[in-house]
N, C-alpha and C positions, 0 to 999 in steps of 0.2 A: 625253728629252734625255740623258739618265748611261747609258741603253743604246743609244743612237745611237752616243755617243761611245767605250764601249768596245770597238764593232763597229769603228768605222771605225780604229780606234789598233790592235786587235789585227790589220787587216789589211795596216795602213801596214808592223806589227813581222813579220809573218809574209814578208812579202815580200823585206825588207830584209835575216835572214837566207837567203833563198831565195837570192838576189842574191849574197851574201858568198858563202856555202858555193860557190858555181859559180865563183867569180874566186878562192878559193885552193888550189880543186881543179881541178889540168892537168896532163895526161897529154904527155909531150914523148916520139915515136916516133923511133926510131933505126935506124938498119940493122944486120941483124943478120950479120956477116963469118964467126964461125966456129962451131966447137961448142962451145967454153970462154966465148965471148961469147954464145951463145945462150944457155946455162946462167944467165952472169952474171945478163944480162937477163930470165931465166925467176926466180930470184933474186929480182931487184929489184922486178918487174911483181907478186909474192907482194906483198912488203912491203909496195908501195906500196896493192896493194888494202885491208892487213888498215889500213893505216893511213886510207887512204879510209873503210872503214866505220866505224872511231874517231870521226874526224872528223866524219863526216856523224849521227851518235847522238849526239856532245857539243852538235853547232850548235844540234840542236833542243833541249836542256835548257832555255834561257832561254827559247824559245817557250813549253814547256810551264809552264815558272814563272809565266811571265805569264799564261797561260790559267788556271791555276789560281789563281790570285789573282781573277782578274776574275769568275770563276765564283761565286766564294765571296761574293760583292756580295751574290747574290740567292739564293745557295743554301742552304739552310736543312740539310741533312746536315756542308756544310761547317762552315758557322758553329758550328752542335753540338762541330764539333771543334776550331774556334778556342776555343770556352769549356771544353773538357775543358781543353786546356794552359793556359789561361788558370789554372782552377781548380788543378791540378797544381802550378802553380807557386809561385801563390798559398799555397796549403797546406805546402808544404817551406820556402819560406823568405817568409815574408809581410811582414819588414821588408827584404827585399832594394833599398838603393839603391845607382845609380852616377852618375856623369860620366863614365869612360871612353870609354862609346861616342860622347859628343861629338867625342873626338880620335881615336880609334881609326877613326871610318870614313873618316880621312886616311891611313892607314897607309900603306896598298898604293899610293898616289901617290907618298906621300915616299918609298918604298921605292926606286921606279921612279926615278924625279928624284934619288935618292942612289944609285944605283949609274951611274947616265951623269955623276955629277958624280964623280964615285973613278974613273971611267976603262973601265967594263963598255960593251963595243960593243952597242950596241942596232939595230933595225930601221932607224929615222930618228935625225937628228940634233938635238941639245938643241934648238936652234930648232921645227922640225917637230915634234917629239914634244909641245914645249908646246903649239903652234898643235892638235895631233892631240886634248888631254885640256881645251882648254878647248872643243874643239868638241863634245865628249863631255858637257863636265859642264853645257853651254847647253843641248844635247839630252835630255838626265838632267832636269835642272831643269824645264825647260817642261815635260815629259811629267807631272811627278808631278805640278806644281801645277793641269795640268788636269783630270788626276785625280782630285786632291783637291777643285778645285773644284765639277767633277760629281758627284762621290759621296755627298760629306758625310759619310762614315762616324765615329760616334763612337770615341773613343780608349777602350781595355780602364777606363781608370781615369775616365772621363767629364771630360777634361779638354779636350774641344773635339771638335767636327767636319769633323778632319783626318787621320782616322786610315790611310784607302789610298790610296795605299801607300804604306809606310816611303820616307821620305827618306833619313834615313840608311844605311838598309841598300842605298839605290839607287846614295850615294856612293860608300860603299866596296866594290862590285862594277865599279863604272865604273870606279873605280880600278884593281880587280884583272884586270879585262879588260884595262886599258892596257898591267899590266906583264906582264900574257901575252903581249899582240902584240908588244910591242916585243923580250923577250926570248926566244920560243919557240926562236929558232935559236941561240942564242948561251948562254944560261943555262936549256936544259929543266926542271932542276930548282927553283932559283930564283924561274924564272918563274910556278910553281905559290903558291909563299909569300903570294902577297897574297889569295887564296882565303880560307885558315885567318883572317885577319884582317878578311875580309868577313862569313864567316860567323859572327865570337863577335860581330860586331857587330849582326849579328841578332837573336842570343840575345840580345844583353843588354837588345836592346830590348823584348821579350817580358819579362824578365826584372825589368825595370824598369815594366813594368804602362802603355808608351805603344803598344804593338801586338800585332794580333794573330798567329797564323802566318801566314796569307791576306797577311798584309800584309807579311811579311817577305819571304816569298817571290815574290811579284809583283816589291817590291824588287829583288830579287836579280837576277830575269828583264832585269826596264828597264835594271838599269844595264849588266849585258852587252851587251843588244843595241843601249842608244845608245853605246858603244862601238866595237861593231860597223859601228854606220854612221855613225858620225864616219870609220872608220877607210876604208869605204867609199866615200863620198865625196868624201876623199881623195886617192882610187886612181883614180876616174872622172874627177878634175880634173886629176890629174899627167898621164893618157892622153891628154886632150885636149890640154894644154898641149904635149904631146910631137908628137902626131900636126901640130898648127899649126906648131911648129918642123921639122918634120921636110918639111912641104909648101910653107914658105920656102925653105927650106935647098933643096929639091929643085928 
């Protein structure tokens, strides 16, 4: 059953970025008029490749997040190294506690949702954008708790058998997935910010003796990619919507 289930999830996720990566990569061909606009064009077709392979190398990180997390179920090399850090950490600071990352793996949401409330143009609009991050955090939630349900994995500190993968760490990546899409064109830099805040939330989970790394990192994976195809989704249903008005209208 627990390896049924993370065959059939890791295929749902594998496709779903396959699917995104091809609907935000499109090549729009132009006529080429002279030799300063060939130039341009020779220019931009650069760019646009080195940017394409950027692209298409980042999409798959969350895949491999996830893969590497789900591996680490059954894999005994892995696990070794979840208890190295485990022990590592343990060792440096062994009265290490927090609450932080309760609120912390809110950040990169509120981040998002406080820069369209101050007036920062985003992808979609306040309406849509919410509609966009609760379909994300619905997506986010069902996947871990089936997870969790399947696996049973004990927590680093034997405090239940819910330990894969990190929820919280799945929040605040779904989070910071949001405020990548929504502001990749408009605040490049910015849009980066909710990262930094996804991942101390990881840490601190490890940090705080409720995960492992396998478990962070699977995190990390789900909640990009239910992000991803909240965001997906989306895209397939405003198409539709448009193509039906467009076949009245016509």
């Amino acid at each position: 059953m627990r390896s049924k289930t993370i065959i059939i999830l890791m295929f749902v996720y594998l496709n779903i970025n396959k699917a995104y990566s091809q609907s935000d990569l499109n090549i729009i061909n132009e006529p080429i008029l002279d030799t300063t606009t060939q130039l341009n064009v020779a220019t931009d077709f650069n760019f646009f490749k080195a940017t394409n392979r950027y692209r298409k190398a980042t999409a798959y990180l969350p895949v491999l997040f996830t893969a590497y997390g789900f591996t680490a179920v059954a894999n005994k090399q892995l696990q070794n190294i979840n208890l190295e850090f485990k022990e590592e950490i343990l060792e440096h600071h062994p009265f290490f506690k927090t609450k932080i990352d309760n609120y912390l793996q809110f950040s990169p949401s509120i981040i998002a949702f406080s820069m369209k409330a101050a007036g920062y143009k985003g992808q979609n609009n306040m309406f849509n954008s919410a509609k966009l991050y609760a379909t994300s955090i619905l997506l986010m939630a069902g996947t871990v708790k089936v997870l969790k349900s399947a696996t049973r994995e004990l927590r680093p500190d034997g405090s239940g058998r819910n330990s894969f993968p990190s929820g919280h760490t799945a929040t605040a990546f779904a989070g910071a997935e949001f405020l990548h899409q929504e502001f990749k064109e408009t605040s490049p830099l910015l849009c980066y910010s909710g990262y930094l805040g996804a991942t101390a939330t990881g840490v601190l989970r490890m940090y705080n003796n409720k995960h492992y790394l396998s478990d962070v990192v699977a995190g990390a994976g789900i909640g990009i990619l239910t992000t991803k195809a909240a965001y997906l989704i989306n895209a397939k249903l405003f198409n539709a919507k448009r193509k039906k008005v467009n076949k009245v209208v016509g």
